[in-house]
N, C-alpha and C positions, 0 to 999 in steps of 0.2 A: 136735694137729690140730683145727682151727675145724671144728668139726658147727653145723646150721640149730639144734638148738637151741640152743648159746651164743652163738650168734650173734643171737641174741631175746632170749636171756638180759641179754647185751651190752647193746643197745639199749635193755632194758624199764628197767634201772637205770642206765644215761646217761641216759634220761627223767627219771625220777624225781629224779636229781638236777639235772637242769639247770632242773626247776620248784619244786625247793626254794630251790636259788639264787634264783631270782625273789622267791618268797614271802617270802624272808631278807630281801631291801632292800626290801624292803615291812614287814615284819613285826619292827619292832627292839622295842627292848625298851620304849622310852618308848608306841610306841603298842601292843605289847601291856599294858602299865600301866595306860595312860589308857583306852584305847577293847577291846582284845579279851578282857581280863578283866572289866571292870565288864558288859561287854552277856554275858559270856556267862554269867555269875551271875547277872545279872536275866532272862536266860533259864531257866536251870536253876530256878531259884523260882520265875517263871510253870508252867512243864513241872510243876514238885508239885503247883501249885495246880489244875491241868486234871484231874487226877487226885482230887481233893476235888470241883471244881465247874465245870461247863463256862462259861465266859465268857457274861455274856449277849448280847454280840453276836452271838453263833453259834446262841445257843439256836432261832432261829426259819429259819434255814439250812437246807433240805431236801436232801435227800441227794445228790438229782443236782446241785444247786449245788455241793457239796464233792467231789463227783467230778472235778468240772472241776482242780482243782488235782493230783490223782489224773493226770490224760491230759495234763496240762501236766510234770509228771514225766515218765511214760512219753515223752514227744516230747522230751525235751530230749536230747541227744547223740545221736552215734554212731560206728560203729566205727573204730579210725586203726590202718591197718595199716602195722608198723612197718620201713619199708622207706628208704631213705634214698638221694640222689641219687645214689653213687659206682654203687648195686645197676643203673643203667643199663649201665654196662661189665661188672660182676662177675658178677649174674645172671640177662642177659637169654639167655643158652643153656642158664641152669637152672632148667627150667620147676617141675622137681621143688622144688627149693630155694624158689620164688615161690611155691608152692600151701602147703608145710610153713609159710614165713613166713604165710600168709592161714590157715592153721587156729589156728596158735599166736596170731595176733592175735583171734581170734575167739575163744578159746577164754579166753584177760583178759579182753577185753569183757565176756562173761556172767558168768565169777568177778566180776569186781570191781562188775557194775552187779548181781549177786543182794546184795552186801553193801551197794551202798549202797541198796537197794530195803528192803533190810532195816532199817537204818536211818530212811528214809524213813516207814519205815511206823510204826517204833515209838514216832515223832515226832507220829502222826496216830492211834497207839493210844485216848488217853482219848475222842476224840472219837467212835472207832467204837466203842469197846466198851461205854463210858454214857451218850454220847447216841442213837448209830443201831441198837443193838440188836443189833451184831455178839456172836455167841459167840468163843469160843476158838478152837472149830475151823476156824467160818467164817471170822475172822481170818487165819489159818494159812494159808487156801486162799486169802483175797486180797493176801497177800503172794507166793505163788506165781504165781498169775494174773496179778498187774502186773510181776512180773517177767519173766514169758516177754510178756507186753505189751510191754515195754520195748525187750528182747533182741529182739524181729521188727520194731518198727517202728526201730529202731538198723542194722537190715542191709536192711531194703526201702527205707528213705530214701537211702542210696548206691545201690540198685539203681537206684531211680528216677532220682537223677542221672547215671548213667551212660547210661541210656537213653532218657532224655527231656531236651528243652532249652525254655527260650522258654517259651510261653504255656501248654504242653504239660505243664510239668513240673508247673507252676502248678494246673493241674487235676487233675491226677494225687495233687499232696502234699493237694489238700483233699479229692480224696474219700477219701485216707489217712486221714485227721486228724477225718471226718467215721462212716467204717466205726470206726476204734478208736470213737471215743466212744460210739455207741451197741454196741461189744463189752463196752465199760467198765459202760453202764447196766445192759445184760442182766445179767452175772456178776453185780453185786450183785444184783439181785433175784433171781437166782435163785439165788445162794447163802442167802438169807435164806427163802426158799420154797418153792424146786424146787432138790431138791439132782443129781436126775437129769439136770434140762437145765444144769445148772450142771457136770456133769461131761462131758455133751457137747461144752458149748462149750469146756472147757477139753482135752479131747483132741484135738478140731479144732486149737485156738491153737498146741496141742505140735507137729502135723506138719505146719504150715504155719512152724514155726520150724525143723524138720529141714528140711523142701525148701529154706528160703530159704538156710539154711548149706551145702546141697549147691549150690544155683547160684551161689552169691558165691564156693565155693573153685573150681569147673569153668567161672568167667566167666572169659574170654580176653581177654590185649591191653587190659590195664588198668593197666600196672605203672607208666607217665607219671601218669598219673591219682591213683593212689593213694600214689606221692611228693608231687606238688601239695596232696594234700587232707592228706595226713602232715605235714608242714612246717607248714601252714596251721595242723592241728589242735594242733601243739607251739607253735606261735609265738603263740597265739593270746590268753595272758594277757600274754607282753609285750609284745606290739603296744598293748596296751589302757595298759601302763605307761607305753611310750614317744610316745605319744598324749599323757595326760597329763603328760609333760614335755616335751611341745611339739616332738617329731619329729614329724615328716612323717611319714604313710605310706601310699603310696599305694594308692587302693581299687582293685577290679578293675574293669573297663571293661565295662558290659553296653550293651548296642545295642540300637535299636528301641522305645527307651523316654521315656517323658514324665515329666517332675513332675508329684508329685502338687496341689504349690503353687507360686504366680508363676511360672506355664509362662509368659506373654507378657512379665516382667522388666517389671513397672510399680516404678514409684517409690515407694516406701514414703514416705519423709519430703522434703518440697517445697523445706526447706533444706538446698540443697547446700554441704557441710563434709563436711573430709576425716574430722574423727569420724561423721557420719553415716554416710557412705560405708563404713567401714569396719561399723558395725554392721548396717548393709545387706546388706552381701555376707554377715555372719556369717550371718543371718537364714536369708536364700535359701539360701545354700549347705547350712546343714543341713538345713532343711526343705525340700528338693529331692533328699534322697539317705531313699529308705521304709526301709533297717535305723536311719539316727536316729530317725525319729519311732514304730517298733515299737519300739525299744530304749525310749524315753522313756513308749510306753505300758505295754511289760511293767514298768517300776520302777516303775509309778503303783499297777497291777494287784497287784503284790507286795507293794508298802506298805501298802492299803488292809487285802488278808489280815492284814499284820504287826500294824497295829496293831486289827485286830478281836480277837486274842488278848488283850487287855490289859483293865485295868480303866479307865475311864471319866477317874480322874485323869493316871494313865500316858499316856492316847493325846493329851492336850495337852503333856504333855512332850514324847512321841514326836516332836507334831507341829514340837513346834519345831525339836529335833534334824534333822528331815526338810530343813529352812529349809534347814541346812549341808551334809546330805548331798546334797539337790538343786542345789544352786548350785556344789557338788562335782562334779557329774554333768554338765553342760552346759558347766564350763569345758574339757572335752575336745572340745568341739566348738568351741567360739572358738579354741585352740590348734592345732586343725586348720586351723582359716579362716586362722588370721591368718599361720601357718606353712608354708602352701599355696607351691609354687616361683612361682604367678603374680604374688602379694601379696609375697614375698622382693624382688619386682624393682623397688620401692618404697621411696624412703628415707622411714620416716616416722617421726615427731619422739615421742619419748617419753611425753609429756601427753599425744598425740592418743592411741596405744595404751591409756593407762592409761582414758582417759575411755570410749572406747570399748569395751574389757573390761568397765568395770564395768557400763556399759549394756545390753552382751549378754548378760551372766550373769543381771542381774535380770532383763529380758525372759523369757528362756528360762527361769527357772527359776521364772517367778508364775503359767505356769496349771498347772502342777505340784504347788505349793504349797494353790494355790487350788484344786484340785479336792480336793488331803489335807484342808486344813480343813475343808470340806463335808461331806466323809463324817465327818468328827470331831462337827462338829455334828449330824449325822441319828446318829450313833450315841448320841450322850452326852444332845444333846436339853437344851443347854444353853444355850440360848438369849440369856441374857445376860452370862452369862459368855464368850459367844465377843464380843460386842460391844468387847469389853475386852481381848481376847486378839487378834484377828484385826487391828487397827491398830501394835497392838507389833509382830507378824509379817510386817509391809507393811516397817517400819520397820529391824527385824532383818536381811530382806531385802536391802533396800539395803545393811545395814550390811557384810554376809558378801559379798557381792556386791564392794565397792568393797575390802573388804578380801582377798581370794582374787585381785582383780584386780591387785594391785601385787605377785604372787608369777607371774605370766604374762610 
């Protein structure tokens, strides 16, 4: 007899395996060879080295700057409750059954985000405990803290979408994101200081993460909703796969809304050719939709952290590597452009594609590049050597660029 809880049970390892399948064709053996061994070795030897000696890029990093990456964890995810389209006919008469489902989903969420917080943190150990003067204990306590951090804004971020919409939500998520951060400052300081108000705020955090799990399980009249966002939240690395091999997929439809750039559709380039044309529309159309161009700033944001960890010679390696992973990165937005059903209805001729690919991809992917070497040079402070580096890089560019384009 199927009880709610194998029927979670059910679910949690159909998940799991149907994101390992993904990960698999992704993940074969030539590129874990080439690229997920070598990087994660040269990782692990960095992670010893943090532990001998803090990088000097970091050394002059003040703590609430390194916090910020702290609250950019805490904000990332949240909860997917695991309930699946057929649960419309099967258990919208069993309320019980819906509530059991939304505990048991909530109840992974925190197991698994304490473990990867724990993780998280022990990643960011050398830093707090030989440069900012973290103890043991206080350690301890701020891996605690960022995980019940984590755990409440993972279930008030759905509350918020379910109750708020438009411009409304918009204010809502930032004064979220703006209360965490300064919860995030306090705790340290006052774990480093005041161990008393540092246990206040932290028993405050704990029963506003019990109220939040009593309203999300006694919220009503969500079960459409929390299929849509289920789906969404399952689908959502192979959407990102089927992207870059040039499916289609369509975005959701938000209203009431402006670009943030060529709202008025002027003309970029004066001669009209069907290659311009086509690198035109790539242009506009991505830099017209704000999750591209957040998406293109958090990996600029990510990189710059990635390669502040390394030694001065590494981060011109890094940077070039970057060349391929950014021109990597942008051809999933030309594959969308050019993929689009409007642009389908279009016979066009092979050379013009090809020219045009590679023209979008170096666009898109040189103030990316060029804002990585910049911070390479204010870091390393190498002034002539980037003279020397930085036209090969122009160069590489193009090269990766025209070469990624004839695989589109």
């Amino acid at each position: 007899m199927i009880t709610v809880k194998k029927l979670f049970r059910h679910r949690l390892v159909s998940g799991w395996a149907y994101q390992y399948s993904i990960w698999k064709t992704v993940v074969d053996w030539i590129v874990a060879l080439y690229i997920v061994i070598p990087f994660s070795a040269l990782f692990i030897d960095a992670y010893i080295s943090w532990w001998r000696q803090i990088p000097t890029g970091l050394s002059n990093v003040p703590l609430n700057a390194f916090l910020v990456i702290v609250l950019l964890f805490a904000w990332s995810g949240t909860i997917r409750i695991f309930v699946e389209d057929a649960d419309q006919i099967f258990l919208s008469q069993r309320t019980t059954w819906i509530k059991r489902l939304i505990k048991y989903s909530i109840a992974y969420y925190i197991g698994s985000g304490f473990l990867i917080t724990l993780l998280f943190c022990i990643v960011l150990a050398p830093f707090l405990l030989l440069h900012y003067g973290f103890t043991i204990h206080s350690f301890l306590w701020l891996i605690i803290s960022t995980f019940l951090l984590k755990a409440s804004i993972g279930i008030l971020k759905q509350l918020v979408e379910f109750r708020f919409q438009g411009w409304k939500r918009v204010l809502v998520t930032m004064v979220l994101l703006v209360t965490s951060g300064v919860y995030l400052q306090l705790t340290a300081i006052f774990l480093i200081n005041q161990l008393i108000l540092f246990l206040l705020l932290f028993f405050l955090l704990l029963i506003v993460l019990i109220l939040l799990i009593y309203q999300r399980v006694s919220l009503k009249g969500t079960l459409l909703r929390d299929i849509s966002m289920g789906q969404a939240a399952k689908l959502k690395f192979a959407n990102v796969l089927l992207r870059y091999q040039g499916t289609y997929t369509k975005k959701p439809i938000i209203f009431r809304t402006r670009p943030w750039l060529f709202r008025n559709s002027n003309l970029i380039f004066k001669q009209r050719t069907p290659e311009n044309g086509l690198v035109e529309l790539c242009l506009k159309s991505t830099l017209r939709h704000r999750a591209n161009i957040l998406l293109y700033l958090q990996g600029i944001g990510a990189y710059v952290l990635f390669l502040s960890l390394f030694p001065p010679v590494w981060k011109w390696v890094l940077w070039g590597v970057s060349i391929i992973f950014w021109t990597s990165l942008v051809k999933v937005y030309w594959l969308e452009s050019v993929n689009s059903p409007y642009v389908s209805l279009f016979p066009l001729r092979a050379e013009t594609k090809l020219g045009a690919a590679s023209r979008s991809l170096f666009i898109m992917a040189l103030p990316g590049e060029t804002i990585l070497a910049l911070v390479v040079v204010l870091q390393t402070q190498e002034w002539l050597y980037a003279l020397i580096i930085l036209p090969i890089g122009f160069f590489l560019g193009k090269f990766t660029a025209k070469k990624l384009a004839m695989f589109s």
